[in-house]
C-alpha positions in Angstrom: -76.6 -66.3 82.7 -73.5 -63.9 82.8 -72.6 -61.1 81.1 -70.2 -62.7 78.6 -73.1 -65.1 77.3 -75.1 -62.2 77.1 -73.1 -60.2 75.1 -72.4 -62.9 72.9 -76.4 -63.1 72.3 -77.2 -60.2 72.2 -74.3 -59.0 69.6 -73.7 -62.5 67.1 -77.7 -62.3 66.5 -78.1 -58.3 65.8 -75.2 -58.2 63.2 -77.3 -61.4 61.3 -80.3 -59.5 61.8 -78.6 -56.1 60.3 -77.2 -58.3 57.3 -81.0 -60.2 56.5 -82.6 -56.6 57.1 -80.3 -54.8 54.3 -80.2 -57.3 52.1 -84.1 -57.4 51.9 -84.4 -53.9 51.1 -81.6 -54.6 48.5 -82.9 -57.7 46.7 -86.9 -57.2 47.5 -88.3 -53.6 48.3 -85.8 -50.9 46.2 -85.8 -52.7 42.8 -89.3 -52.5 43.3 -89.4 -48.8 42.6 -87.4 -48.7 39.3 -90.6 -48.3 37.8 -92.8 -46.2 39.3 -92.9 -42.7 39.1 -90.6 -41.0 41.2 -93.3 -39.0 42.4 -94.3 -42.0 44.2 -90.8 -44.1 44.1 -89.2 -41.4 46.0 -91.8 -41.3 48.9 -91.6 -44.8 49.1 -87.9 -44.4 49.3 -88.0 -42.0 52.0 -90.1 -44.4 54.4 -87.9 -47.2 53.3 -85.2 -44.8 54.8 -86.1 -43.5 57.8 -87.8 -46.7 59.2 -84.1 -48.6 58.1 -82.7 -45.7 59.6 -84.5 -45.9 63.3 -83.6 -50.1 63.1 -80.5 -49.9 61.9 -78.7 -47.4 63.1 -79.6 -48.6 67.5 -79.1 -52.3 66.4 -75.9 -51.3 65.1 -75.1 -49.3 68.6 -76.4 -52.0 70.7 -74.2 -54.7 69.0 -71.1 -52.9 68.7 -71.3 -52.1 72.4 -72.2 -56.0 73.4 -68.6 -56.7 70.9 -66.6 -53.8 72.3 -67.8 -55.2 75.6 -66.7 -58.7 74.0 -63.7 -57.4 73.0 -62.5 -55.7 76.2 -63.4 -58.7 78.8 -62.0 -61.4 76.7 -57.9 -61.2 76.1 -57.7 -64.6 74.3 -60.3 -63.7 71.6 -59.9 -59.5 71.4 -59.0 -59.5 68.1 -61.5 -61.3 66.9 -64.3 -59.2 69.2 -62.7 -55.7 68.0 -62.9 -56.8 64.5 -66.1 -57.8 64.8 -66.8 -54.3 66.4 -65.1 -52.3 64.0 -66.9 -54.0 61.0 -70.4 -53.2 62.1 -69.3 -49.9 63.2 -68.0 -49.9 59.6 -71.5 -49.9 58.4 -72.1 -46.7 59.6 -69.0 -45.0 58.5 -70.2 -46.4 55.3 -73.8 -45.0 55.6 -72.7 -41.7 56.3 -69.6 -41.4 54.0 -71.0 -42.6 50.7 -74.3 -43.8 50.9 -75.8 -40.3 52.3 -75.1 -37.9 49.7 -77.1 -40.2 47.6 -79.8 -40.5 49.8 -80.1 -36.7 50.8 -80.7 -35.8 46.9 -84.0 -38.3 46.6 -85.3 -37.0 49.4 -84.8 -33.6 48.3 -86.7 -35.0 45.1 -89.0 -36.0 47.0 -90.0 -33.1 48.7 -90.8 -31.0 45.3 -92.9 -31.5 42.5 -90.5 -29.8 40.0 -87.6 -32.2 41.1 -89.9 -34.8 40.7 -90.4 -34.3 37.2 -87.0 -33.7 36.3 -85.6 -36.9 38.1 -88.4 -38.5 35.9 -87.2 -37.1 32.6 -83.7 -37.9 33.5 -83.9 -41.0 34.7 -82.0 -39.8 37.9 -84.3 -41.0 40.6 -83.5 -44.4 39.3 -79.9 -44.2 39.2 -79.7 -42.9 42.4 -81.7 -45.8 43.7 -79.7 -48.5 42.1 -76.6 -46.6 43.0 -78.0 -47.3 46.7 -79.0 -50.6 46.4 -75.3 -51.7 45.0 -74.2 -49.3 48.0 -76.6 -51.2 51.0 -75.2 -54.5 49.5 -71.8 -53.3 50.8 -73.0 -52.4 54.2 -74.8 -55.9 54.1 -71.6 -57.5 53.3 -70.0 -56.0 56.3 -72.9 -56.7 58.6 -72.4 -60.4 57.8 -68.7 -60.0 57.9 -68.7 -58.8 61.6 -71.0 -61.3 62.3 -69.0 -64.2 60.9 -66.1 -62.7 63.0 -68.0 -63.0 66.4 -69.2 -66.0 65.6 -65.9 -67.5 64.6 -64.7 -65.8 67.9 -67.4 -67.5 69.8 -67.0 -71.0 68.3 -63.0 -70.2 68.5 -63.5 -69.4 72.3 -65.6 -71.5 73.9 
């Protein structure tokens, strides 16, 4: 197998995998939370959080390299590749820009038992929550977006 077909397999499959992976903790795990005590909704969140973090985060690497890779040995199809590259990259512009202030402040709430009681009375553990969901829906979008693009590269290609 050469290194174009690997490329192709390696980076088409991770971006599906980033977009079914955010949009589970979107649609199935978060919402979950919305009513439990932030005591234990925030911990919960945290976990949710750094395991997405330590998956998402390489597999987003790994197929942005395969595309750039993509991208760079393939003239006929480039735009399509770098597209593709630049929209998963995207997702962690997006993570960092406006999705982390967000997260930093529930795990600060998570960490203390005063914050804790105030995000309960406030109802701001929740809203930061479904301010994140609405948030990782974005990044799923764009997953699937650069995903789509390689594949319509790919299929374009031949």
């Amino acid at each position: 197998m050469d290194s174009l077909t690997i490329a192709k397999y390696i980076s088409i499959p991770a971006t599906f995998i980033l977009t079914g992976y955010g949009i589970s903790a979107s649609q199935s795990t978060v919402p979950l939370l919305y009513k439990v005590p932030t005591n234990i909704s925030a911990e919960v969140f945290k976990g949710v959080y750094l395991n997405g973090k330590s998956f998402v985060a390489p597999g987003a690497i790994i197929s942005a390299s395969a595309l750039a890779y993509l991208a760079y040995a393939i003239p006929s199809q480039r735009q399509l590749y770098a597209a593709a590259c630049g929209l998963i990259l995207s997702t962690q512009v997006w993570t960092v820009g406006v999705m982390l202030p967000g997260i930093n402040r529930i795990m600060e709430i998570s960490r203390s038992v005063v914050e804790q009681q105030k995000a309960d009375a406030t109802g701001e553990t929740v809203k930061l929550m479904k301010a994140w969901v609405l948030q990782n829906w974005v990044r799923a979008a764009l997953s699937g977006a650069s995903g789509l693009t390689a594949l319509s590269a790919w299929v374009g290609g031949a």
